[in-house]
C-alpha positions in Angstrom: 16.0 -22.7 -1.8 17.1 -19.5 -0.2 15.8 -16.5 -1.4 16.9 -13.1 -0.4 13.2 -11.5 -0.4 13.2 -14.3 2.7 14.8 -11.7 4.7 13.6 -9.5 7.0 14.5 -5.5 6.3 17.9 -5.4 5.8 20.0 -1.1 7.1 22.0 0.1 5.0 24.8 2.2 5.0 26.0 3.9 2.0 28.9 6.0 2.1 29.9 8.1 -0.8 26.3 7.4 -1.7 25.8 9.6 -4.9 22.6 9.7 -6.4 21.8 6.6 -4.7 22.9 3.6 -7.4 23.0 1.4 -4.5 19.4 1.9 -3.5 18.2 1.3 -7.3 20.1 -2.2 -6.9 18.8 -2.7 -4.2 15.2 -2.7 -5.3 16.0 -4.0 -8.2 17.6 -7.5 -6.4 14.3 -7.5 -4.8 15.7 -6.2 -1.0 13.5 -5.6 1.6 15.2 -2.1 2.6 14.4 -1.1 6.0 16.9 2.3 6.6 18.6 3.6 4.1 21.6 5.7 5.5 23.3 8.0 2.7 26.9 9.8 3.3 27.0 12.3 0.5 28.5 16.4 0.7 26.8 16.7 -3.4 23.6 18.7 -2.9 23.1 18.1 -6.4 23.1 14.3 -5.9 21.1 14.5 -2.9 18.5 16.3 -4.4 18.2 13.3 -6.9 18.2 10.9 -3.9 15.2 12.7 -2.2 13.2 13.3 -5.2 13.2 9.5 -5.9 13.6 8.1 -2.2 12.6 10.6 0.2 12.9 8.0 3.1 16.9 8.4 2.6 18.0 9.5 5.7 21.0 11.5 4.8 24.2 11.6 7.4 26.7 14.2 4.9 30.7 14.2 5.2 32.0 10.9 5.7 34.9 12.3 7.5 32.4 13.2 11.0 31.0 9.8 10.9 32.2 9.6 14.6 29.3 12.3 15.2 26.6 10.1 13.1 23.8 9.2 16.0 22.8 6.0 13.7 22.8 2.2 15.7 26.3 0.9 14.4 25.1 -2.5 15.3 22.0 -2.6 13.4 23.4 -2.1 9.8 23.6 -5.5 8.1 25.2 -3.7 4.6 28.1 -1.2 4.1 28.4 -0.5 0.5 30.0 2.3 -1.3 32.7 3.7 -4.0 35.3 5.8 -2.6 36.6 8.3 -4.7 38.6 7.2 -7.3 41.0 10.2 -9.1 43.8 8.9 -7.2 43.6 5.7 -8.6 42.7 5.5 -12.1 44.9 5.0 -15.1 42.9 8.2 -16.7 44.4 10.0 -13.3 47.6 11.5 -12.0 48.0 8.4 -10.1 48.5 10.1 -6.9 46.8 7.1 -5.1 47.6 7.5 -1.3 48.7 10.3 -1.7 45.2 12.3 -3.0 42.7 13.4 -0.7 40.0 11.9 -2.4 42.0 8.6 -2.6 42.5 8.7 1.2 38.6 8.3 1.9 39.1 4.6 1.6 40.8 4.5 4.8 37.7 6.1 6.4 35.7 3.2 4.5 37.8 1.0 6.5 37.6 2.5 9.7 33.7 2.6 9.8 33.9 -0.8 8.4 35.9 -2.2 11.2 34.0 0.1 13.7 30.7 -1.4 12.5 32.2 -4.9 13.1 32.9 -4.4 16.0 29.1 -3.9 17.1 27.9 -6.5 14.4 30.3 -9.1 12.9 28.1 -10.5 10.6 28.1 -7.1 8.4 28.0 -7.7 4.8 29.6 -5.1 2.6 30.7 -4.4 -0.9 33.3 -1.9 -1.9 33.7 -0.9 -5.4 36.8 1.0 -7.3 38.6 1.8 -10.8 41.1 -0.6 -12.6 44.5 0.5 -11.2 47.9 -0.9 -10.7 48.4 -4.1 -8.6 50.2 -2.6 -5.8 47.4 0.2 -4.3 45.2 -3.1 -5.5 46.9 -5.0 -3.2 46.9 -2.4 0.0 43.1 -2.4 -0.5 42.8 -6.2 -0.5 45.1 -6.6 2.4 42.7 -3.6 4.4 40.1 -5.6 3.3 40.8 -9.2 3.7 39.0 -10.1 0.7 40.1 -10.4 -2.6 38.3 -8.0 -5.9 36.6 -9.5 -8.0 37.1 -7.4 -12.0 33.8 -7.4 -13.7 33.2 -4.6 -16.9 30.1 -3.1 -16.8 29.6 -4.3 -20.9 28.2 -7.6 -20.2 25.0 -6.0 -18.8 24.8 -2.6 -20.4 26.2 -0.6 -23.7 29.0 1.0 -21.7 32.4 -0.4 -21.1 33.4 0.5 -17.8 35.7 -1.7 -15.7 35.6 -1.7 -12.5 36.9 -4.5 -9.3 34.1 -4.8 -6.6 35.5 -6.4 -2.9 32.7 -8.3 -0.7 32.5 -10.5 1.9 30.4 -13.0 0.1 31.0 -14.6 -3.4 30.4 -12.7 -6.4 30.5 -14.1 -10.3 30.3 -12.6 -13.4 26.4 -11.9 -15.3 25.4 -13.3 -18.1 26.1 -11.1 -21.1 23.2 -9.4 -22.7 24.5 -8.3 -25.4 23.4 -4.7 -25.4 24.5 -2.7 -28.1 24.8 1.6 -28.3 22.5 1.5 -30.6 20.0 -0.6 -28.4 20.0 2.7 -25.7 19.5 5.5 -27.7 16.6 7.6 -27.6 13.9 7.2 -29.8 13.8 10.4 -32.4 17.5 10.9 -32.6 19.0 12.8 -35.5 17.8 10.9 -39.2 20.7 8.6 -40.1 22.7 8.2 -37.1 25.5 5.9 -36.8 27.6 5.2 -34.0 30.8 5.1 -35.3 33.8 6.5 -34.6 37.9 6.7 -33.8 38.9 7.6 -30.5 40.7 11.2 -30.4 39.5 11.9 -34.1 39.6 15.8 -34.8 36.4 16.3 -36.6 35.7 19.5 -38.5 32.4 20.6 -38.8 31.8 18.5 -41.7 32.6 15.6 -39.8 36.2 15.2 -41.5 39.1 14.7 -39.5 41.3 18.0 -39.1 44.4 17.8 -36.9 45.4 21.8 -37.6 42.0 22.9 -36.8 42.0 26.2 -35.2 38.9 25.7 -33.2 38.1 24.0 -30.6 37.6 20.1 -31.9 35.2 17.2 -31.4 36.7 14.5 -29.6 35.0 11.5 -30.4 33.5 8.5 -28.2 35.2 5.6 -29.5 32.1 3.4 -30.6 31.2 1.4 -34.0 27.5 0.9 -35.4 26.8 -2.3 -33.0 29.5 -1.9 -30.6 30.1 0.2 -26.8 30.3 3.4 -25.5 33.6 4.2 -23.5 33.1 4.9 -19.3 30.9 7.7 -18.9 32.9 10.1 -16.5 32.1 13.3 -15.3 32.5 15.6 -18.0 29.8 16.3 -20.6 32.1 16.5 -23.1 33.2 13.2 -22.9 30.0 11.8 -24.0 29.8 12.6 -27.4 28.5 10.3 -30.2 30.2 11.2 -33.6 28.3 10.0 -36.7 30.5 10.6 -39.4 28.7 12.5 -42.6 31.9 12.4 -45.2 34.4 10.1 -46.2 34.8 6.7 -45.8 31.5 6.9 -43.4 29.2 7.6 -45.9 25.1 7.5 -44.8 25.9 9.3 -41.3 24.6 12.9 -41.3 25.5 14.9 -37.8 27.7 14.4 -34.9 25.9 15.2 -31.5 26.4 14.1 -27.5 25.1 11.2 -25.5 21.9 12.8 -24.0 21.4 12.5 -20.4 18.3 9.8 -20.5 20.8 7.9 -23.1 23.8 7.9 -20.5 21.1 7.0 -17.8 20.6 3.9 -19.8 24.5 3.5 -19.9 24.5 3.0 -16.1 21.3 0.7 -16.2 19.2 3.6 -14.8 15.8 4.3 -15.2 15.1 6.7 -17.6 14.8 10.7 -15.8 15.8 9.3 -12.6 18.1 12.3 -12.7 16.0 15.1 -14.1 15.5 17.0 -11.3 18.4 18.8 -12.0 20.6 20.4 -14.5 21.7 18.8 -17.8 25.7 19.8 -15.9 24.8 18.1 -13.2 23.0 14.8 -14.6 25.6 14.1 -16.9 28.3 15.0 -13.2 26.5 12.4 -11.3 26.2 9.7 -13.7 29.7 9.4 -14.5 30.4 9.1 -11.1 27.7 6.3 -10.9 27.6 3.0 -10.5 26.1 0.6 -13.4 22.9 -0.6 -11.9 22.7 -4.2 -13.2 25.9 -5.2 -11.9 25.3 -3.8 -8.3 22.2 -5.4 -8.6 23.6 -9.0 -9.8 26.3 -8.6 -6.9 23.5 -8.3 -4.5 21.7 -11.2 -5.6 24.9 -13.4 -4.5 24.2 -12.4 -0.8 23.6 -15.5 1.7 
């Protein structure tokens, strides 16, 4: 049977590369990586990339990838995650019409330029759940159609996401991991995930929609259930244990730390810690989940 650690060492290309998700999966999947090209502007997510693989050879803005002195015809994978503000239903919806949105079309220009030197390229595009028509645009760019897969059935995080590749990909197995599975050992005495999304806590705990202060917005999780998508902002990450009312036996409300949202993604634990707090909890919501690039990989042939 075929097996991909049969290959030889595979270049990579990753554009909007991050803090490198895509070269965790990688090893993970069991790739032999030979280069590993990066296109990030970040130099907060680049410094996370070089800590943990300083062989990254690092290109920057994806926009001058005309002046990129790399072999277009060696690189056997393109992956990456364009920006995805544009797009998402937590968004504007701006789609073609944001900046950041508009980087796909520079996906698709390197991909067709690299096809053009190498038509066997693999590559694997990943996005936000958005409405059916920019769907469509990107499908039709891409001649291949998304596959949706939600980030839950391998990790504690719901996070759904579509992923277009030129080779088949199907859904992983679901393991069944639980918030309370991921967090960190020594948390507060008593906690309990549970919790109402938009829920105006007091510092009691108890809902208050007339507070005068700033409120706690809470993640909306149960005991045994999921976290919501990690995004960018710190505060978003907050787990709310409920110490009054009809949660009884929970004792303090605190955030998601960042080796707990690490685990969200399927990360290993302090791969971002060469930086600040800010900027690990930044990176990771704009991160992929590990496990899923990972499982996608393994589908390569």
């Amino acid at each position: 049977m075929f097996s991909i650690r049969d290959m030889g060492a595979m270049n990579i290309l990753s554009l909007f590369d991050g803090m490198s998700c895509g070269r965790i999966a990688l090893d993970r999947a069991g790739f032999n990586v030979g280069k590993y090209y990066a296109s990030e502007i970040d130099k907060y997510a680049i410094q996370v990339t070089q800590a943990n693989w300083p062989e990254t050879i690092q290109l920057g803005d994806v926009t001058k990838w005309r002046e990129w002195g790399i072999d277009w015809s060696s690189i056997d994978l393109l992956i990456g995650g364009s920006p995805c503000q544009g797009f998402s239903f937590a968004g504007k919806q701006l789609a073609f019409n944001d900046p950041r949105s508009k980087l796909l079309f520079v996906y698709v220009d390197i991909l067709n330029h690299i096809k053009s030197k190498n038509q066997k390229v693999k590559f694997l595009l990943e996005n936000v759940k958005m409405k059916k028509e920019y769907m469509d645009v990107i499908t039709r760019f891409l001649g291949v159609e998304p596959v949706f897969i939600n980030s839950a059935l391998v990790s504690a995080q719901n996070r759904q996401r579509f992923y277009w590749a030129n080779w088949n990909i199907d859904q992983p197995e679901d393991k069944n991991i639980t918030l309370t599975d991921i967090l960190e050992a020594g948390s507060p005495e008593g906690t309990n995930p549970a919790a109402i999304v938009g829920r105006k806590l007091d510092e009691d705990g108890k809902r208050n929609d007339s507070l005068d202060s700033k409120p706690v917005q809470c993640l909306e999780v149960h005991e045994h259930g999921k976290s919501r998508c990690l995004s960018t902002v710190a505060k978003d990450t907050v787990v709310s244990d409920l110490r009054a009312g009809r949660y009884p036996g929970s004792k303090a409300y605190r955030k998601l730390t960042p080796i707990e949202c690490e685990r969200l993604q399927t990360v290993p634990d302090n791969y971002t810690n060469h930086v600040s707090n800010t900027q690990r909890y930044k990176m990771l919501g704009n991160g992929w989940t590990v496990d899923v690039i990972a499982h996608i990989f393994r589908g390569i042939t």
